[in-house]
Each structure stands twice: as C-alpha cells, then as structure tokens.
C-alpha positions as CSV (number, residue, x, y, z in Angstrom):
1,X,0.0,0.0,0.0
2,X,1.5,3.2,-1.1
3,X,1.9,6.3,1.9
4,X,-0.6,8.3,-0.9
5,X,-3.4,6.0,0.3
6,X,-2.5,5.8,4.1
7,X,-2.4,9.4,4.9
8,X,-6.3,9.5,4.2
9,X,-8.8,12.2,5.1
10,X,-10.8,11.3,8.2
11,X,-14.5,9.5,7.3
12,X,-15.9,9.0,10.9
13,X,-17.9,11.8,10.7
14,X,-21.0,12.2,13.4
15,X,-23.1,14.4,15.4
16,X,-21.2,14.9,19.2
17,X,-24.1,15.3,21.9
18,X,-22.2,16.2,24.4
19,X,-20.5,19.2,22.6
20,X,-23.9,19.8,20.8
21,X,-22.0,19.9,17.2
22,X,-20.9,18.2,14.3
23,X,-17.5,15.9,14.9
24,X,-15.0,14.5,12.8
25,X,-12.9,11.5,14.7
26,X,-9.5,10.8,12.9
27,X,-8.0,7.5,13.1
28,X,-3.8,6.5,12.6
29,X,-3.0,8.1,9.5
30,X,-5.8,10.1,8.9
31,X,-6.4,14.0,9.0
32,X,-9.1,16.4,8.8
33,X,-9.6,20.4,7.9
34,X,-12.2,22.6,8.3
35,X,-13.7,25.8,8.4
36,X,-16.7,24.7,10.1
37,X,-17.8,25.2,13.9
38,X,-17.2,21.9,14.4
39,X,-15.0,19.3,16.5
40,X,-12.0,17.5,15.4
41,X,-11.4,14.1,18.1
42,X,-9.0,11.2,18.4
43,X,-6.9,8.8,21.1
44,X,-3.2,9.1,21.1
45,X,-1.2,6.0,22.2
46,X,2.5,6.7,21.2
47,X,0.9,8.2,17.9
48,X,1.2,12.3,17.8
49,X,-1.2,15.0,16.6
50,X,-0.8,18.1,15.4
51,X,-4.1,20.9,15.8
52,X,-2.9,24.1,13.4
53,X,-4.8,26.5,12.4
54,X,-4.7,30.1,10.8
55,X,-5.7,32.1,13.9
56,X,-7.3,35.1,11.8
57,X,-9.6,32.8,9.8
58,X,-10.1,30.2,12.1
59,X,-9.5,27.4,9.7
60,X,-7.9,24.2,11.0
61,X,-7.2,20.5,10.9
62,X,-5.6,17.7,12.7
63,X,-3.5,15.2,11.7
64,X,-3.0,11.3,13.7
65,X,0.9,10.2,12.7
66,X,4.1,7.7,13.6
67,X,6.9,7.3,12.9
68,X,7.2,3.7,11.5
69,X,10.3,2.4,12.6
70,X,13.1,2.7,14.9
71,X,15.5,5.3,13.6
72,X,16.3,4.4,10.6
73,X,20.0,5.1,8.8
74,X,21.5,7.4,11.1
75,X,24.0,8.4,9.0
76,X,21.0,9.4,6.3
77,X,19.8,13.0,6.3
78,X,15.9,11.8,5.9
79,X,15.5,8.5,7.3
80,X,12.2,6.7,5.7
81,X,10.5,7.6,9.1
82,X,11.7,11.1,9.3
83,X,9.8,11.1,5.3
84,X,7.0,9.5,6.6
85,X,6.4,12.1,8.9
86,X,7.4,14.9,7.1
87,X,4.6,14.2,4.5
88,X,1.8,13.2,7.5
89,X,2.4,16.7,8.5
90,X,3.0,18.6,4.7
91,X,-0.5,16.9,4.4
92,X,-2.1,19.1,6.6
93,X,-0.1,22.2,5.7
94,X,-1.0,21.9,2.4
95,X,-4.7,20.7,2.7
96,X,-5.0,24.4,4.9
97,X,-3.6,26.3,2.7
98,X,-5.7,25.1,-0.3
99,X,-8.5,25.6,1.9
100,X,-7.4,29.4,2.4
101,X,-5.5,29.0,5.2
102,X,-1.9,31.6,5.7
103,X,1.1,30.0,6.5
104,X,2.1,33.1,8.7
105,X,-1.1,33.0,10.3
106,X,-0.8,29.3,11.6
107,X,-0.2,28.2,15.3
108,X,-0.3,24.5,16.7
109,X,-0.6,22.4,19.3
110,X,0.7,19.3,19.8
111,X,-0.2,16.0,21.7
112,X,1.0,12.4,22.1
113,X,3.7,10.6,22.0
114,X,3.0,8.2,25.1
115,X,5.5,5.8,26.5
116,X,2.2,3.2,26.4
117,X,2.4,0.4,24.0
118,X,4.4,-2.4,24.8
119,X,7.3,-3.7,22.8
120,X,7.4,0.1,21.6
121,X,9.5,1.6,25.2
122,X,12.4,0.1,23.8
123,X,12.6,2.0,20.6
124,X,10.9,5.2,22.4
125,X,8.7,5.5,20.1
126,X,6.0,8.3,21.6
127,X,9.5,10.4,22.4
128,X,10.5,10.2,18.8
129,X,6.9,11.1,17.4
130,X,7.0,13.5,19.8
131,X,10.5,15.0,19.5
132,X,10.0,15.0,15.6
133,X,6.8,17.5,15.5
134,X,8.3,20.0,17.7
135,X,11.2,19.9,15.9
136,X,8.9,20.2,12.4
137,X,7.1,22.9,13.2
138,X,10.4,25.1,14.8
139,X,11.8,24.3,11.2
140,X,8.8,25.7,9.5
141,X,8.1,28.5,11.7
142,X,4.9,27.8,12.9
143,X,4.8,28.6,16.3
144,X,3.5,26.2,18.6
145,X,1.3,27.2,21.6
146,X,0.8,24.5,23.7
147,X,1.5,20.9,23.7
148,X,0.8,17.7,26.1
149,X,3.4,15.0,25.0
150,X,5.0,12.1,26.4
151,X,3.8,10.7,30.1
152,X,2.3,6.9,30.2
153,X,-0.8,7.4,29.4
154,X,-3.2,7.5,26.7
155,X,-5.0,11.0,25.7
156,X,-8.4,11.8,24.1
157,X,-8.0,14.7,21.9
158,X,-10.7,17.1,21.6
159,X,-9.9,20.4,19.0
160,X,-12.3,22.9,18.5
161,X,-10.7,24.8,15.1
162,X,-12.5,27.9,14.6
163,X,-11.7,28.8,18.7
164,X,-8.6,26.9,18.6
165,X,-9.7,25.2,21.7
166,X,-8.5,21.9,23.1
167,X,-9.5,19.5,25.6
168,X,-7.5,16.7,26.5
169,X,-8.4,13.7,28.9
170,X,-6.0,11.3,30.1
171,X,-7.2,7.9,30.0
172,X,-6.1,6.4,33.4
173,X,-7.0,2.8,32.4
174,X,-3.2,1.7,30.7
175,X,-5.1,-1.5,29.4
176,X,-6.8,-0.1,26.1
177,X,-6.4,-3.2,24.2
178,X,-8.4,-1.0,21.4
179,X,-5.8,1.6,21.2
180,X,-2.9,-1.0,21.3
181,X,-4.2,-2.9,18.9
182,X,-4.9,-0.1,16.2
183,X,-1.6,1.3,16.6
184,X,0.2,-1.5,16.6
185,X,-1.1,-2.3,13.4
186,X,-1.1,0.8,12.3
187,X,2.7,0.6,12.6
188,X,3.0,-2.6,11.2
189,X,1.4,-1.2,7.9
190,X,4.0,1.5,7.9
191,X,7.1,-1.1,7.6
192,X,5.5,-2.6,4.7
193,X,4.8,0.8,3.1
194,X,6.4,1.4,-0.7
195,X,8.8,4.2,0.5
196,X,9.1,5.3,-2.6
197,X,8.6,8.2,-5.9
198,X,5.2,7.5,-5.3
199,X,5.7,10.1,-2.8
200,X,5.5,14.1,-3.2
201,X,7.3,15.9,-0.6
202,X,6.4,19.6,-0.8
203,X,8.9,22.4,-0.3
C-alpha cells in the first residue's frame, strides 16, 4: 500500500451530543480540515497529533501520525521515518492552505507521543513522534502554543478549530487493548509501506 493512500482524510464523521456539534474522529493516519464550527477528536497512544490553524480565519485540521520504525540510517539525512512524517504533516499544511489557510497566520498544538504500547518503550517511540513534531514545526516556523506530549498514558483529543480550543483527557486505564491494537497495526502497515517516488514531498 502506497503512503498516498495511508495518509487518508478522516471518514468517521457524526453528530457529538455532548459538545452539541458536528465531529470529525481521525483515526492512525488520517487527518481532517475545516472551516466549520465543528469538533475534530482522536486517542493518542504513542501516535502524535498536530491541531494548526490560521488564527485570523479560524481554519484548521488535525492530523494522527508515527513514525514507522526505529531510527532508521543514522547516517542518512531523511530517514524513511523522518519522510513519513514529514509528509503526515505537509499533508495538513498543504490541505490548509488550499483551503485558504496563511502559513504566517498558523499556530499549533501538539499532543501524544506516550510511552504506552508495549514492545514500543524500547525503541521510544512516543518520544521520537513527539520530538519529531516540535522539531517540524520550529523548522517551519509555525509557532507552537501549547503541547501535552510524552507521560504513560493515553490521551483523548478534543480540537475545537475555529476557537482553537482543546481538551484533552488522560485515560487512566493503561489496558486499552483497542488503542494497542490499532496502533500497533497501524505501525506494522507502515514497515510494509512502498517508501518510494510515489511520494510528493512539498517544499
């Protein structure tokens, strides 16, 4: 399966009661935008999401990414992770701007990245995922605002665009065999990924 198809826009759509508005939940490797009052939701494992949006317009989107392996060539400048998520998160750049989004109007914040999954500590994945997107966005100058990364446990992501607010809950329960089990598949799809020109890395 090519990375084209795998970094998909979000389906799950629905009607939140408790937030009394329209939702959008985004799964691994999905992302959504919008310019609608509306509510963007997912649950981070070792996974990280980015929230941006342009904070004049009040677009926005969120994005659900890992890195899919363990470091890669260290001597390489790009490691086939460090592409993956370098195009999870030109994804949502680019979908906002097509959407009317400014790049100098864009803020983020970022979440994930938890030391939760095992078999993953070893390789610290979450710290990588999360060490990577704050290290992305500092590159590309979009200045981040807030961020929740790391810790042990799983989060629930809640991001309000057109406010730019976000709630996070902490699931205490370290047994989500759920979560586990979608990332750790999710993961395993990423090492059998074509890494290669069927890729478009934007500038």
């Amino acid at each position: 399966m090519s990375l084209a198809l795998q970094e998909q826009l979000a389906t799950n759509l629905y009607y939140d009661r408790t937030f009394d508005c329209d939702a959008a939940k985004i799964l691994p490797g999905e992302y959504y935008v919008t310019g609608k009052n509306m509510l963007i939701v997912t649950v981070l494992g070792s996974c990280v999401s980015a929230c941006i949006r342009d904070r004049v317009t009040g677009l926005g989107g969120m994005n659900h990414f890992m890195l899919p392996d363990g470091g890669g060539d260290a001597d390489s400048p790009i490691s086939a992770s460090m592409r993956y998520g370098t195009y999870a998160m030109e994804m949502l750049i680019n979908e906002l701007i097509k959407a009317g989004a400014k790049r100098e109007n864009m803020e983020a914040k970022v979440f994930g990245g938890g030391a939760v999954l095992r078999g993953f500590t070893a390789m610290n994945v979450g710290q990588r995922n999360a060490a990577f997107v704050l290290n992305y966005l500092r590159a590309e100058k979009i200045r981040v605002i807030a961020e929740d990364l790391n810790d042990i446990h799983p989060r629930k992501v809640y991001f309000f665009p057109q406010t730019g607010k976000v709630l996070v809950k902490k699931l205490m329960q370290t047994h989500n065999d759920t979560l586990a089990k979608r990332e750790q598949a999710y993961a395993s799809s990423l090492k059998t990924s074509s890494m290669g020109g069927d890729i478009e890395l934007f500038s």
